[in-house]
N, C-alpha and C positions, 0 to 999 in steps of 0.2 A: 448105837442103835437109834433108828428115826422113831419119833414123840409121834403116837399115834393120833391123830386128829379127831377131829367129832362127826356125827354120823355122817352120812351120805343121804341117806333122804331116797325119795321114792325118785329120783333122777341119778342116783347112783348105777344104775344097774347099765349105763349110757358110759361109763368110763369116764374117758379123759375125749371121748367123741364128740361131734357137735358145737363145742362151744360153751363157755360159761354161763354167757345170758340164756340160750336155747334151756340148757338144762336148767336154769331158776324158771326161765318161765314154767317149764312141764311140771317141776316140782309146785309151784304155786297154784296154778289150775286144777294140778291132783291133790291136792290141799284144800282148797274151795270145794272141790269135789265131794269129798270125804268128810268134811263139815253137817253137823243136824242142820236141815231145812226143815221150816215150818210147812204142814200138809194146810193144802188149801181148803179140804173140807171138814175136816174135825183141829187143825190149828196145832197138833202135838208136833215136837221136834223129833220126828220120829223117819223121815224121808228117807231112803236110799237109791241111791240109783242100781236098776236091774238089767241095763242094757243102752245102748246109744240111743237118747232121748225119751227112755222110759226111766219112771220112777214111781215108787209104791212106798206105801206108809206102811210103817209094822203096826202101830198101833189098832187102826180102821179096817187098811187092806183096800184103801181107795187104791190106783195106781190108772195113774194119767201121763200125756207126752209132756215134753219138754226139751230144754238144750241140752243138747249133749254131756256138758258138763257141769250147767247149771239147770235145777229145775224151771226156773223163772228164765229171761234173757231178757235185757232192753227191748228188743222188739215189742214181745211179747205182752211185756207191760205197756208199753204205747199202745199196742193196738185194742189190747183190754180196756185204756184211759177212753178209746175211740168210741167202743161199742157202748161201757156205760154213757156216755156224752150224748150219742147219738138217741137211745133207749132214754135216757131223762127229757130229751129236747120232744119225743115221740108222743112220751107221758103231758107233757107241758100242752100239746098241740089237742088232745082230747078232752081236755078238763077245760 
């Protein structure tokens, strides 16, 4: 009788389809996914995602866009870096 192995993971349900690497990645990005994120406007780990690039906090009930599978994304945060930069530099030119 074969020695049953350990679980499958949320990439189990893909077989022996796809590929090895394919199904880690899926499993790791639904892993990320499924992870507490911090809400940006009251700070509790309470985030979920409700839909491709929406996410809502249980705690608040804030619910804002974002990546797909991340609330947050590199971009995201650069362009954030941009706008505070620009709005400091704005601040600096009136005073």
């Amino acid at each position: 009788m074969a020695k049953k192995r350990g679980q499958t993971g949320s990439a189990g349900r893909f077989g022996a389809r796809y590929g090895r690497i394919a199904r880690r990645r899926v499993a790791e990005i639904e892993d990320e996914m499924r992870e507490d994120h911090k809400c940006p406007d009251c700070g509790a780990d309470r985030v979920e995602r409700q839909g491709t690039g929406v996410w809502e906090c249980g705690s608040c009930g804030y619910t804002f866009t974002g990546g797909a599978y991340k609330p947050e994304t590199p971009a995201g945060r650069t362009v954030g870096r941009s706008i505070r930069a620009a709005l400091a530099e704005e601040e600096g030119d009136e005073a």
